[in-house]
PDBQT receptor file of N, H, CA, C and O in Angstrom, charges set to zero:
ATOM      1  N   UNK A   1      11.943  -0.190  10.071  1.00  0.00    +0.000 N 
ATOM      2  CA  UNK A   1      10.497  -0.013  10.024  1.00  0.00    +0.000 C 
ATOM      3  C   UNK A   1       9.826  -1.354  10.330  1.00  0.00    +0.000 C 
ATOM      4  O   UNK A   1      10.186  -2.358   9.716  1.00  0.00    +0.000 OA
ATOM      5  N   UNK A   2       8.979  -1.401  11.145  1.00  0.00    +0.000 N 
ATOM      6  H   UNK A   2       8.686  -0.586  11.644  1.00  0.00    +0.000 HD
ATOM      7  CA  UNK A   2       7.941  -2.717  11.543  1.00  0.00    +0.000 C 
ATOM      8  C   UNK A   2       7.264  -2.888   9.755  1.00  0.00    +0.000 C 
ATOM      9  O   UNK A   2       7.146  -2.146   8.780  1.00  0.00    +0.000 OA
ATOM     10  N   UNK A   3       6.924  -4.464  10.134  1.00  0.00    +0.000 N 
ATOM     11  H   UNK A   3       7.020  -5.067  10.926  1.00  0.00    +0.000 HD
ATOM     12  CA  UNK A   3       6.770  -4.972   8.962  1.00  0.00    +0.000 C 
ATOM     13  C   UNK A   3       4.633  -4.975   9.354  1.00  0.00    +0.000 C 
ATOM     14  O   UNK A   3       4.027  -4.982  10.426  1.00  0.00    +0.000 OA
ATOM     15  N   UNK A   4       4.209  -4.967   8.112  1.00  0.00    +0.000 N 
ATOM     16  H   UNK A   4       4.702  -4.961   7.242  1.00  0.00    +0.000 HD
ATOM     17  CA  UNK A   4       2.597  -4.515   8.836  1.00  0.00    +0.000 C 
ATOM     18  C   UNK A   4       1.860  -5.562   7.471  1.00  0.00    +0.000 C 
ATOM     19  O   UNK A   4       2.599  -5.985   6.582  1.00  0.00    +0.000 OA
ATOM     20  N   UNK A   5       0.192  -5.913   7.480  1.00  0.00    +0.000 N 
ATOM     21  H   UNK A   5      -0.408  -5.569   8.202  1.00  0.00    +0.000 HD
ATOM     22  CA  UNK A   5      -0.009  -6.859   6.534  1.00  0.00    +0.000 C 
ATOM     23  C   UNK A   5      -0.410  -5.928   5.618  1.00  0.00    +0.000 C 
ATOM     24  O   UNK A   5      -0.168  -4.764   5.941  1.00  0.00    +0.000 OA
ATOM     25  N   UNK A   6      -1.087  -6.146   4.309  1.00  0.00    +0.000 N 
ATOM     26  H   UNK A   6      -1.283  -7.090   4.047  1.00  0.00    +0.000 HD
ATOM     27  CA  UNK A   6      -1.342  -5.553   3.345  1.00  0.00    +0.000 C 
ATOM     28  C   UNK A   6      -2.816  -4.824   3.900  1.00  0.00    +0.000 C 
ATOM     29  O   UNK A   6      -3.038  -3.613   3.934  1.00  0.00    +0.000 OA
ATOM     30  N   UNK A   7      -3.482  -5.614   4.202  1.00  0.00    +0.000 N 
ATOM     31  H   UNK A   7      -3.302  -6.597   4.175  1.00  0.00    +0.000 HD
ATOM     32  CA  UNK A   7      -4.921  -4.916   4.720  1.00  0.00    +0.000 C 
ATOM     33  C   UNK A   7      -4.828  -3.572   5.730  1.00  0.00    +0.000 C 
ATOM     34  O   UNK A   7      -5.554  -2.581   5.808  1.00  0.00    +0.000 OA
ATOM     35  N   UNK A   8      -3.567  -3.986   6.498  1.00  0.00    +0.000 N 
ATOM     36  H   UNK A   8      -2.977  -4.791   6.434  1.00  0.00    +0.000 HD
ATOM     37  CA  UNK A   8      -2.955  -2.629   7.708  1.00  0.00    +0.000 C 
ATOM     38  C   UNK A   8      -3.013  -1.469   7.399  1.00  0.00    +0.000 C 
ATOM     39  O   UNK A   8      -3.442  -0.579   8.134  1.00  0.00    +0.000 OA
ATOM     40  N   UNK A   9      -2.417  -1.267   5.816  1.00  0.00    +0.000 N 
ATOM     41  H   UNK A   9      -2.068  -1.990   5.220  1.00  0.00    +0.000 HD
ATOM     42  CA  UNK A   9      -2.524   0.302   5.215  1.00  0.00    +0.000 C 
ATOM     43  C   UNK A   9      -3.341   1.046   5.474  1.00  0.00    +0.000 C 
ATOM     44  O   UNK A   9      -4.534   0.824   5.270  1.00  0.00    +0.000 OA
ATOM     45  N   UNK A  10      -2.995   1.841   5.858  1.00  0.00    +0.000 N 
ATOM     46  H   UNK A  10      -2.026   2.022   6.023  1.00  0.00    +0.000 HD
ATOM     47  CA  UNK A  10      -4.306   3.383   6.410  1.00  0.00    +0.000 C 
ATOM     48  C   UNK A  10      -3.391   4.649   5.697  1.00  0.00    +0.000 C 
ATOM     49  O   UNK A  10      -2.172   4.822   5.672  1.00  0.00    +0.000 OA
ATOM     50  N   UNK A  11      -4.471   5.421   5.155  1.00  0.00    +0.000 N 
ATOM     51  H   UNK A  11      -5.461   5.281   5.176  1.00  0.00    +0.000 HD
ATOM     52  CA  UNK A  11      -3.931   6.767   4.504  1.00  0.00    +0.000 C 
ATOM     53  C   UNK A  11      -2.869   7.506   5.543  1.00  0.00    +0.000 C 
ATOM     54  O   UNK A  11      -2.965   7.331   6.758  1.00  0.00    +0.000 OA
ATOM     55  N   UNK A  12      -1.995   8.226   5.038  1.00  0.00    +0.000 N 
ATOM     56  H   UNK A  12      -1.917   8.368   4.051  1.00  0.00    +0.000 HD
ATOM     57  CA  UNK A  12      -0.656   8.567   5.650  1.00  0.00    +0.000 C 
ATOM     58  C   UNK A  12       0.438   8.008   6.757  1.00  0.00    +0.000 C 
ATOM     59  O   UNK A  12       1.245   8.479   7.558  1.00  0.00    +0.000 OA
ATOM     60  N   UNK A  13      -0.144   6.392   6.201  1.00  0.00    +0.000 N 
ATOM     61  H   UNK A  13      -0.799   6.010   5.550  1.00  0.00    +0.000 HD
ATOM     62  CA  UNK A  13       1.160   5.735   6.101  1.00  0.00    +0.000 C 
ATOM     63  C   UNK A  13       2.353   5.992   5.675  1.00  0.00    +0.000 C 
ATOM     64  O   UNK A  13       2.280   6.715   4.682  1.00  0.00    +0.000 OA
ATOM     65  N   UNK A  14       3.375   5.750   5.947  1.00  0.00    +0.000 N 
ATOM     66  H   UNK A  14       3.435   5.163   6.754  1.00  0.00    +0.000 HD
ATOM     67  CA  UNK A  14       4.735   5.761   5.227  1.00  0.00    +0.000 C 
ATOM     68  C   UNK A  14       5.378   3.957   4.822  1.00  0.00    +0.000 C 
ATOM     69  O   UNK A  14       5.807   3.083   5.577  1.00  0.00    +0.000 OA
ATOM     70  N   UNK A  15       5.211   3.978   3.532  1.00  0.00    +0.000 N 
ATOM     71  H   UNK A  15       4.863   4.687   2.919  1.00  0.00    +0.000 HD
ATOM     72  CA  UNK A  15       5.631   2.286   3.431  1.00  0.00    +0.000 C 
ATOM     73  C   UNK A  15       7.004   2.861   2.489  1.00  0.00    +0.000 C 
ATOM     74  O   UNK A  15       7.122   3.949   1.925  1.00  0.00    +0.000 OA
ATOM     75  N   UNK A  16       7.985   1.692   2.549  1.00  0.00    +0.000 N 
ATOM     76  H   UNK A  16       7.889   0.808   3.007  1.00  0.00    +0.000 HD
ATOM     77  CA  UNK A  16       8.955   1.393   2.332  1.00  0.00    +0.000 C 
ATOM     78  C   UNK A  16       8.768   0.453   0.576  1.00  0.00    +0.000 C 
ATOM     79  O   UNK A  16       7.940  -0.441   0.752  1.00  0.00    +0.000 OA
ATOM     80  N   UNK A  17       9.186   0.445  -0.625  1.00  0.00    +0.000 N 
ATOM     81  H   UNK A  17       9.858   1.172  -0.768  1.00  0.00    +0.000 HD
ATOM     82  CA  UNK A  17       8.492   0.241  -1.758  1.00  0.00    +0.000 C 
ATOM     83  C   UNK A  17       9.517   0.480  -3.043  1.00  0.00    +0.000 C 
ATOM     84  O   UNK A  17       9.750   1.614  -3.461  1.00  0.00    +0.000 OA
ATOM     85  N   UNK A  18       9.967  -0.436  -3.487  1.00  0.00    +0.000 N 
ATOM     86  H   UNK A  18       9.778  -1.357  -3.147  1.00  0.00    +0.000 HD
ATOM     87  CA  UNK A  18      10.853  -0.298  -4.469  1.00  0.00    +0.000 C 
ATOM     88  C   UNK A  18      12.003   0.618  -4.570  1.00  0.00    +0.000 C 
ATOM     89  O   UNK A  18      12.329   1.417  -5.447  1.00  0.00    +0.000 OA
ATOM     90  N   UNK A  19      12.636   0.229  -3.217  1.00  0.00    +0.000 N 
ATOM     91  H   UNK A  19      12.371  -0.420  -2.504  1.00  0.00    +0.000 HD
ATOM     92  CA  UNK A  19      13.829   1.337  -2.983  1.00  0.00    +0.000 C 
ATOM     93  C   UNK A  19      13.727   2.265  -2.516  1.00  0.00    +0.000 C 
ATOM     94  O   UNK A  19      14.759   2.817  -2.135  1.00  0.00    +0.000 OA
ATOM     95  N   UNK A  20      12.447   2.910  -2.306  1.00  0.00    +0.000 N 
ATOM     96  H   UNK A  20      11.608   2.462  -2.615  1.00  0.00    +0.000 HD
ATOM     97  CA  UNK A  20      12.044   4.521  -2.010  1.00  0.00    +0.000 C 
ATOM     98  C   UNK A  20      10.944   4.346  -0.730  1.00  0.00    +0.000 C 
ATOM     99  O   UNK A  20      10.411   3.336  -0.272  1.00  0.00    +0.000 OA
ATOM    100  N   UNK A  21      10.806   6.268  -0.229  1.00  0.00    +0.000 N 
ATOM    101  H   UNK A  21      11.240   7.089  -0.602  1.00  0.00    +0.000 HD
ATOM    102  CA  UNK A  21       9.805   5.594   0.467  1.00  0.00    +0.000 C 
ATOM    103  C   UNK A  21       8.835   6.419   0.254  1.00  0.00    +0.000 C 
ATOM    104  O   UNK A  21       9.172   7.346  -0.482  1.00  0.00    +0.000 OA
ATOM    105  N   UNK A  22       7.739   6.448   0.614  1.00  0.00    +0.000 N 
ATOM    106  H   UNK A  22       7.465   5.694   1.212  1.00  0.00    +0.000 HD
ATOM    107  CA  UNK A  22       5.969   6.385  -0.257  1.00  0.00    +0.000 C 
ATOM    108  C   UNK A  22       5.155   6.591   1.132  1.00  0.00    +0.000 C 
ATOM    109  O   UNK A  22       5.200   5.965   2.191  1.00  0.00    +0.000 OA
ATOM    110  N   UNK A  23       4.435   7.652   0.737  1.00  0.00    +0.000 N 
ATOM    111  H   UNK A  23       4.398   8.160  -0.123  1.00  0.00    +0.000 HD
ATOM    112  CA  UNK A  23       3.177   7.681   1.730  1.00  0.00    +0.000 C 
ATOM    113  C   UNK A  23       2.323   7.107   0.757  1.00  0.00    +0.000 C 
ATOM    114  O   UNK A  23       2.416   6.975  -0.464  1.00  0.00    +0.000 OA
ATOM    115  N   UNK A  24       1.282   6.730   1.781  1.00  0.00    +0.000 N 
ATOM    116  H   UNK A  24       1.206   6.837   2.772  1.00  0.00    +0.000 HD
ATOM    117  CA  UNK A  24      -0.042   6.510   1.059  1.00  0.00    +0.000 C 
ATOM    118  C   UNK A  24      -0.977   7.159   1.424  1.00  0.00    +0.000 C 
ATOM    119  O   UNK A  24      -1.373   7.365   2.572  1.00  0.00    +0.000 OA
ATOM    120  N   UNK A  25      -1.555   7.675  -0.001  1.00  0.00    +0.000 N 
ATOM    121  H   UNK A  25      -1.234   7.507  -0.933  1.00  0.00    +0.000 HD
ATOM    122  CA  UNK A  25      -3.062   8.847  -0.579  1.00  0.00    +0.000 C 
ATOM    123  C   UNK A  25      -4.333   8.246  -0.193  1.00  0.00    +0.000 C 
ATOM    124  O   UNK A  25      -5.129   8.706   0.625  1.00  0.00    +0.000 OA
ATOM    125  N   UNK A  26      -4.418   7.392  -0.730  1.00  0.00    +0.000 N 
ATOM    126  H   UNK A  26      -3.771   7.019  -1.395  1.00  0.00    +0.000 HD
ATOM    127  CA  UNK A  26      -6.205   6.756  -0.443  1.00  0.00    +0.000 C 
ATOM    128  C   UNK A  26      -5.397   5.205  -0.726  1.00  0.00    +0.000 C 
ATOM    129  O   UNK A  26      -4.422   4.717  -1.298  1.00  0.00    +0.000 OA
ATOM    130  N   UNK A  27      -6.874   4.764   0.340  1.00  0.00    +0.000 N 
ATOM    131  H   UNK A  27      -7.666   5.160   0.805  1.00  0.00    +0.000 HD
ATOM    132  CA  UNK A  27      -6.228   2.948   0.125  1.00  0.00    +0.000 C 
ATOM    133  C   UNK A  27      -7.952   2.696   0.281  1.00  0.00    +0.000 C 
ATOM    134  O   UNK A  27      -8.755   3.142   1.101  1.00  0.00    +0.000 OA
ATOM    135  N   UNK A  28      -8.152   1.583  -1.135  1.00  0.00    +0.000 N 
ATOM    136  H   UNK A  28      -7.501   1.221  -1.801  1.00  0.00    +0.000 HD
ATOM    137  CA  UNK A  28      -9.617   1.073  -0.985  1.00  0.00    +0.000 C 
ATOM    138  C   UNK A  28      -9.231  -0.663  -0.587  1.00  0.00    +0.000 C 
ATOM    139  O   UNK A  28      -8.423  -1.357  -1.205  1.00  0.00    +0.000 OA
ATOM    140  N   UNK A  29      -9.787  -0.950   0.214  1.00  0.00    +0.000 N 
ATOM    141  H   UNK A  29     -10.443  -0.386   0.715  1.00  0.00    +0.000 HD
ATOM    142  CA  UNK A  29     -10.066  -2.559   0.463  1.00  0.00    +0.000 C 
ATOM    143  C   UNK A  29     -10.590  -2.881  -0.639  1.00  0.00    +0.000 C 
ATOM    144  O   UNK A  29     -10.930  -1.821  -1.163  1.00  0.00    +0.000 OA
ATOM    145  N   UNK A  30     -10.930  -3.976  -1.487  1.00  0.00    +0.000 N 
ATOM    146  H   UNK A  30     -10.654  -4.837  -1.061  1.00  0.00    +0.000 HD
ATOM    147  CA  UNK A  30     -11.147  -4.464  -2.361  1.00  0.00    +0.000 C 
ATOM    148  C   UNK A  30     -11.636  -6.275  -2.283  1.00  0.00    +0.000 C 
ATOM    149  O   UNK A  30     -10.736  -7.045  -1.951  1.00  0.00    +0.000 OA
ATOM    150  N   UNK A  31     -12.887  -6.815  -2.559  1.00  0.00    +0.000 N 
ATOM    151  H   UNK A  31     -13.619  -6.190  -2.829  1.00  0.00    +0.000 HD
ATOM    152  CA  UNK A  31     -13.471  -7.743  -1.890  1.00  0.00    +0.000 C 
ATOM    153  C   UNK A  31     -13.781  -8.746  -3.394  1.00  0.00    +0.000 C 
ATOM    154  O   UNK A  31     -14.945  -9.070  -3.630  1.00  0.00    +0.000 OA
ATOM    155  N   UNK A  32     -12.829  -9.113  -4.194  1.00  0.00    +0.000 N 
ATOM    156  H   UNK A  32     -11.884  -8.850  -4.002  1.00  0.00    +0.000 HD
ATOM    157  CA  UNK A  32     -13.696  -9.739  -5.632  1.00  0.00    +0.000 C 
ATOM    158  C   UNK A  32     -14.234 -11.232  -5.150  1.00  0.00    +0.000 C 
ATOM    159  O   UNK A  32     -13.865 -11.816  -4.132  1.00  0.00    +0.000 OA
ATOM    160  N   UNK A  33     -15.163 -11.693  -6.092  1.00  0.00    +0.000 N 
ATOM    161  H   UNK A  33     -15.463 -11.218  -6.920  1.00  0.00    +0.000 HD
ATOM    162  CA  UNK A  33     -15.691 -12.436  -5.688  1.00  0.00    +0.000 C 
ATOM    163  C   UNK A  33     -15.159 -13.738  -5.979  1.00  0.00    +0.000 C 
ATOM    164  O   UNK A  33     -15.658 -14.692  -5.383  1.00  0.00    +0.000 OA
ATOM    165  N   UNK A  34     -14.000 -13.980  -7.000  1.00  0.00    +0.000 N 
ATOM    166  H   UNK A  34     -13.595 -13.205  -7.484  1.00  0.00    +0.000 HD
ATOM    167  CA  UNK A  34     -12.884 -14.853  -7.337  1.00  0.00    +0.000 C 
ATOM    168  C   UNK A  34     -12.102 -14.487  -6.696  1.00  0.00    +0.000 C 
ATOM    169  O   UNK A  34     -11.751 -13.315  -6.830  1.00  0.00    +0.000 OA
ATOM    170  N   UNK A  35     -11.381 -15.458  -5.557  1.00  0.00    +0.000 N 
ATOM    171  H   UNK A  35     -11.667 -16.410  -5.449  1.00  0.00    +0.000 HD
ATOM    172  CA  UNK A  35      -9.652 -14.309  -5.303  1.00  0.00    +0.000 C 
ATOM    173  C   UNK A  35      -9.923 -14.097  -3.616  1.00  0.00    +0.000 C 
ATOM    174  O   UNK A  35     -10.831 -14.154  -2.787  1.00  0.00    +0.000 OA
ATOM    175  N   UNK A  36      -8.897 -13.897  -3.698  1.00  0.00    +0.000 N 
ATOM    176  H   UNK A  36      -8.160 -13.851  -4.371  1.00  0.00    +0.000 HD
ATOM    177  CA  UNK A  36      -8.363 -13.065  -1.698  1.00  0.00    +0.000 C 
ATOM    178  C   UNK A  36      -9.039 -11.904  -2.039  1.00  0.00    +0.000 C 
ATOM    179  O   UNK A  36      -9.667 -11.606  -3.055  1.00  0.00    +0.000 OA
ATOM    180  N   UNK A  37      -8.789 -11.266  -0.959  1.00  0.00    +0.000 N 
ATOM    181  H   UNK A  37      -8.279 -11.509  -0.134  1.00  0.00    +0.000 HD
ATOM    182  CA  UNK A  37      -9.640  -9.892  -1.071  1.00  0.00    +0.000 C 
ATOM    183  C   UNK A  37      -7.860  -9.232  -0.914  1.00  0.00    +0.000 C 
ATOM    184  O   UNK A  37      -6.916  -9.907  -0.503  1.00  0.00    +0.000 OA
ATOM    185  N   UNK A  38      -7.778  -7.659  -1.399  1.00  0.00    +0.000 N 
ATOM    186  H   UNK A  38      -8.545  -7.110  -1.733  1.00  0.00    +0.000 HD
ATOM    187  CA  UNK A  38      -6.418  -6.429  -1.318  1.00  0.00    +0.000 C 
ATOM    188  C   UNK A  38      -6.540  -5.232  -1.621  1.00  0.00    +0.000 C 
ATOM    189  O   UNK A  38      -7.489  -4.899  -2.331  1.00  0.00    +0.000 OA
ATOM    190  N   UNK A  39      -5.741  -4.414  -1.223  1.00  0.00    +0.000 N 
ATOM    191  H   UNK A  39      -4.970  -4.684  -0.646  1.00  0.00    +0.000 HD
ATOM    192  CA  UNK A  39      -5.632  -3.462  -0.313  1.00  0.00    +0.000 C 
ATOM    193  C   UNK A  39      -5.402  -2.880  -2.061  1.00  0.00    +0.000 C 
ATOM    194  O   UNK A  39      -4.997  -3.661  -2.922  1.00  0.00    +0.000 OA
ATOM    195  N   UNK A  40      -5.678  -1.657  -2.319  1.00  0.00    +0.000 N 
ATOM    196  H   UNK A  40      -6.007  -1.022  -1.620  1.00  0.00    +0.000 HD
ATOM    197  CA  UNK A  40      -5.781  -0.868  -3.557  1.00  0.00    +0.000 C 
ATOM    198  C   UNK A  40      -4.973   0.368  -2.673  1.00  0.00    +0.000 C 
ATOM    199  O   UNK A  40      -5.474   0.871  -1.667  1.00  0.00    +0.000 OA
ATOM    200  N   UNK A  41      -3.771   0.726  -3.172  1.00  0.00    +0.000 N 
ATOM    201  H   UNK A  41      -3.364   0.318  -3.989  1.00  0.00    +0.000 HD
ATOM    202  CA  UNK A  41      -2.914   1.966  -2.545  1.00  0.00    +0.000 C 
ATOM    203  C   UNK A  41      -2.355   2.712  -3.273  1.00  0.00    +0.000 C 
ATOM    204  O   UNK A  41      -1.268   2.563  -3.831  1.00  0.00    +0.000 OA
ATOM    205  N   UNK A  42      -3.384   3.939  -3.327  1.00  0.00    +0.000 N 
ATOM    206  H   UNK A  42      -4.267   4.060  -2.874  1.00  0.00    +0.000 HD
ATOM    207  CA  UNK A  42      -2.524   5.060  -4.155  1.00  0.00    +0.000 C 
ATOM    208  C   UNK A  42      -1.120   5.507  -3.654  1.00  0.00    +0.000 C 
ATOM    209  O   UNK A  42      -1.400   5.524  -2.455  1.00  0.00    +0.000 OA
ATOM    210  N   UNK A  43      -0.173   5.779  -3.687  1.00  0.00    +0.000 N 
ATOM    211  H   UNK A  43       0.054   5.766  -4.661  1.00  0.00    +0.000 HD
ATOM    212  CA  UNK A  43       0.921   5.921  -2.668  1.00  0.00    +0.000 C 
ATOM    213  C   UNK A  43       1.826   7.146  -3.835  1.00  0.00    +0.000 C 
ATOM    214  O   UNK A  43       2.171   6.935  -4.998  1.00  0.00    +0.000 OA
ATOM    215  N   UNK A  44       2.016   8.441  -2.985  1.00  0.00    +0.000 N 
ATOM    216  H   UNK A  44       1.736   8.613  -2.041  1.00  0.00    +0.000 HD
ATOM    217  CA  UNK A  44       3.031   9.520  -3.644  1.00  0.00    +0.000 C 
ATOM    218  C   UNK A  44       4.525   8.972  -2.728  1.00  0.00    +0.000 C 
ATOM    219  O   UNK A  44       4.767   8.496  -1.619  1.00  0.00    +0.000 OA
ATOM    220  N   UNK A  45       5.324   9.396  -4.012  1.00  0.00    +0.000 N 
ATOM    221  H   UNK A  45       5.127   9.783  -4.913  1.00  0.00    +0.000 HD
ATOM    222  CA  UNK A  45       7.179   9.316  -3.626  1.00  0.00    +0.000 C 
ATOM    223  C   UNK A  45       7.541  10.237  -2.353  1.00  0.00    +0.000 C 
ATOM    224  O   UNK A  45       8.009  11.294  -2.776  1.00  0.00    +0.000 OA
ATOM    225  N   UNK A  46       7.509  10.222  -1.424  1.00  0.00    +0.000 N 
ATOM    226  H   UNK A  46       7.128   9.363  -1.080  1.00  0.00    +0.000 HD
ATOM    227  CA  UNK A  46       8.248  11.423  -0.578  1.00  0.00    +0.000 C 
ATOM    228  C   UNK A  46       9.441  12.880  -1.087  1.00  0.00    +0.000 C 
ATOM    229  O   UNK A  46       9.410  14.110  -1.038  1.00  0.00    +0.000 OA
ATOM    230  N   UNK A  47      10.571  11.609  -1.645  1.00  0.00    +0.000 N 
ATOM    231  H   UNK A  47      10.596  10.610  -1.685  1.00  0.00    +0.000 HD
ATOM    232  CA  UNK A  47      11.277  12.236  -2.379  1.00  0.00    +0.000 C 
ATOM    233  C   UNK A  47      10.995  12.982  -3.804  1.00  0.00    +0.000 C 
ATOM    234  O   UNK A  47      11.363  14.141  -3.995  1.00  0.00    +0.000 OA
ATOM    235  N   UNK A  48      10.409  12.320  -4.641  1.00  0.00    +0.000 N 
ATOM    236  H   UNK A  48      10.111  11.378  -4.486  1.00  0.00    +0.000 HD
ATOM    237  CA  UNK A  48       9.869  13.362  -5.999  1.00  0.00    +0.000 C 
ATOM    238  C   UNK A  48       8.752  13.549  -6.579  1.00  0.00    +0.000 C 
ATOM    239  O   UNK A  48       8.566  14.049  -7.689  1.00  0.00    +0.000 OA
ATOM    240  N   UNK A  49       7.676  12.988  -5.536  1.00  0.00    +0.000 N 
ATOM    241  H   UNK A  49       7.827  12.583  -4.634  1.00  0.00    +0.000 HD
ATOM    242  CA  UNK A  49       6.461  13.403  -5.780  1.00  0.00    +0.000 C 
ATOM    243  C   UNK A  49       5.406  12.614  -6.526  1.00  0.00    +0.000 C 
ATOM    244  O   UNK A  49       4.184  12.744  -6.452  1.00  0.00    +0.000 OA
ATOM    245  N   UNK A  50       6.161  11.713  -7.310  1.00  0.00    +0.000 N 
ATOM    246  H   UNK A  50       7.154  11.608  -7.370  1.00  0.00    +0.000 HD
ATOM    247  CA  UNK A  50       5.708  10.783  -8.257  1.00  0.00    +0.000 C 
ATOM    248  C   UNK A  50       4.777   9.990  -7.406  1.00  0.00    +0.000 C 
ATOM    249  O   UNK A  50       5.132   9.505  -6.332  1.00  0.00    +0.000 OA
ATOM    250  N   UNK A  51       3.482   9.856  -7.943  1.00  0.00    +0.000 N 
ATOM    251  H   UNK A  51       3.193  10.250  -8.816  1.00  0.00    +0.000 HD
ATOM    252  CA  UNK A  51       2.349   8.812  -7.889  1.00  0.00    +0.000 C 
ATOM    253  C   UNK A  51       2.003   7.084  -8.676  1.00  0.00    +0.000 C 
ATOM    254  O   UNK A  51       1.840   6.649  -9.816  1.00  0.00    +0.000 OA
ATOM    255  N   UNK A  52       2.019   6.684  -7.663  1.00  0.00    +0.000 N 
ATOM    256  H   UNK A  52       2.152   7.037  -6.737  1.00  0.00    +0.000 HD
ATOM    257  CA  UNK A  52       2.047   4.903  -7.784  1.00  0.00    +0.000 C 
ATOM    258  C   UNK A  52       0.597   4.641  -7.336  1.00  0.00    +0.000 C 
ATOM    259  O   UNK A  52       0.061   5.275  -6.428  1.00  0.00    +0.000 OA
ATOM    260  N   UNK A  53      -0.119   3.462  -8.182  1.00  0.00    +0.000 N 
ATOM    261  H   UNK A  53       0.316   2.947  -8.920  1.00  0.00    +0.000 HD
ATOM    262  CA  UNK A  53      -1.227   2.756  -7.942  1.00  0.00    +0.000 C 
ATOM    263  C   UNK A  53      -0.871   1.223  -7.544  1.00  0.00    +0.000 C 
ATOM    264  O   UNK A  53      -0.969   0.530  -8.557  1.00  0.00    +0.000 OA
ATOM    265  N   UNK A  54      -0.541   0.561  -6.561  1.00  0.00    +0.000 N 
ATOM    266  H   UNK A  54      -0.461   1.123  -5.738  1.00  0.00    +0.000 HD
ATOM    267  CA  UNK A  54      -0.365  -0.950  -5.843  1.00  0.00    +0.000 C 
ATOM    268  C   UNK A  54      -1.103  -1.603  -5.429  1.00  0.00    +0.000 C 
ATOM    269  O   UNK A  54      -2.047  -1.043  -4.870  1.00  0.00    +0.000 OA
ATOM    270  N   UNK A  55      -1.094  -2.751  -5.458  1.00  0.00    +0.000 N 
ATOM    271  H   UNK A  55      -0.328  -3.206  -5.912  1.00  0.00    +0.000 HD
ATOM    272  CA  UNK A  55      -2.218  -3.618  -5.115  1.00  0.00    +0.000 C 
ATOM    273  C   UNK A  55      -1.502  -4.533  -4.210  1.00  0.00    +0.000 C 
ATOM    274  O   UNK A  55      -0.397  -4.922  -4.588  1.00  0.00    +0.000 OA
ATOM    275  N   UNK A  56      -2.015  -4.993  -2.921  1.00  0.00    +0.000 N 
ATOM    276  H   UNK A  56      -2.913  -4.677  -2.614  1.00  0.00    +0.000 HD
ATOM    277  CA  UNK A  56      -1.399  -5.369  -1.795  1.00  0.00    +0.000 C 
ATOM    278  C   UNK A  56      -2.259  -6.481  -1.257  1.00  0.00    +0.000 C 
ATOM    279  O   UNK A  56      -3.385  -6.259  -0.812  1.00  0.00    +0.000 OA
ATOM    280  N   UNK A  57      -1.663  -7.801  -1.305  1.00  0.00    +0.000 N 
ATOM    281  H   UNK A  57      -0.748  -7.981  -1.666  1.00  0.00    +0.000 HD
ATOM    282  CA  UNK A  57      -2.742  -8.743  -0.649  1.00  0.00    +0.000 C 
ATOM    283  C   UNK A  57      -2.456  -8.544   0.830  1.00  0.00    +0.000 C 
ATOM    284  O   UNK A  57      -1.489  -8.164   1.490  1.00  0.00    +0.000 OA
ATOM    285  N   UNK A  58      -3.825  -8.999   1.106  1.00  0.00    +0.000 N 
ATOM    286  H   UNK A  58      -4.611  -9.307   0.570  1.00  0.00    +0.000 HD
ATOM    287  CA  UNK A  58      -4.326  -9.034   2.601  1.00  0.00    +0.000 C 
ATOM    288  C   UNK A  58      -2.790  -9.962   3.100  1.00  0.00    +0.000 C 
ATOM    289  O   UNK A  58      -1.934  -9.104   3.321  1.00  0.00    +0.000 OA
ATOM    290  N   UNK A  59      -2.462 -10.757   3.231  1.00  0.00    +0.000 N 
ATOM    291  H   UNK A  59      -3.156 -11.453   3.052  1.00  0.00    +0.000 HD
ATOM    292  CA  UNK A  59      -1.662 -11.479   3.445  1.00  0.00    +0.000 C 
ATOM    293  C   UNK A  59       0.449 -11.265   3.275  1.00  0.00    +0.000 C 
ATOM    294  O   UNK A  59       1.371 -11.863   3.830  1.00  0.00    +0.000 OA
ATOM    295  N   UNK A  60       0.411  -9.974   2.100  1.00  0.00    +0.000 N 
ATOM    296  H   UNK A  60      -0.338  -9.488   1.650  1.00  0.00    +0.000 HD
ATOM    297  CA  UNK A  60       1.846  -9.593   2.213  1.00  0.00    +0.000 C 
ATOM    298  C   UNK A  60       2.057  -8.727   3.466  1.00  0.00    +0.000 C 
ATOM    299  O   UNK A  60       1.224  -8.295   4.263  1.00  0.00    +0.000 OA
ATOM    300  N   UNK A  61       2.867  -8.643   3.444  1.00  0.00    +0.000 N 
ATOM    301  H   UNK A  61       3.544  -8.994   2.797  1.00  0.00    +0.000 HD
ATOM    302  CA  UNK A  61       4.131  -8.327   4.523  1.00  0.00    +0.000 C 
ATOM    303  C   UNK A  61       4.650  -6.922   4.354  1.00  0.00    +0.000 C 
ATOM    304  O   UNK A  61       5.849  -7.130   4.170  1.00  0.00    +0.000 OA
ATOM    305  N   UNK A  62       4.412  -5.150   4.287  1.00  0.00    +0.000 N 
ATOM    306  H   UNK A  62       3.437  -4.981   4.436  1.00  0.00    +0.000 HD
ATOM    307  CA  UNK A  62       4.844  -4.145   3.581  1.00  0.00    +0.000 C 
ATOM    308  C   UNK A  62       5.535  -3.513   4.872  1.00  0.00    +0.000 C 
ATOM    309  O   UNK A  62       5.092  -3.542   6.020  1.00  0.00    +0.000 OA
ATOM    310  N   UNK A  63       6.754  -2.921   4.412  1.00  0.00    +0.000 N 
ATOM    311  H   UNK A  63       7.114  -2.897   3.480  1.00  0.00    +0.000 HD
ATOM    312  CA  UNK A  63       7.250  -2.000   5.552  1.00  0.00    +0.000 C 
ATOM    313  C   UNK A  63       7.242  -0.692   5.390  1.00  0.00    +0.000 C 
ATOM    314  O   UNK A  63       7.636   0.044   6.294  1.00  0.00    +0.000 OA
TER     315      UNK A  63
């Protein structure tokens, strides 16, 4: 899988994520006024369905 930045995420993505792999549900950009700005990614399990909330800087690296 190509490696993409954290900001890249767009809903029905497929990222690669703690062993498993994960679409992503809704992704909000996120802009605080301390701090980098990142990527907020709801992301369901492919395999069992299970729902994850991640937070992704503009700057990581997700496959």
């Amino acid at each position: 899988m190509p490696k993409i930045n954290g900001n890249e995420i767009r809903p029905g993505n497929v990222l690669e994520h703690d062993g498993g792999l994960w679409a992503a549900v809704k992704v909000g950009h996120v802009k605080p006024g301390k701090g980098g700005a990142f990527a907020q990614v709801e992301m369901k399990n492919l395999r069992d369905g299970r729902k994850l909330n991640e937070r992704f800087r503009s700057d990581d690296k997700v496959e």
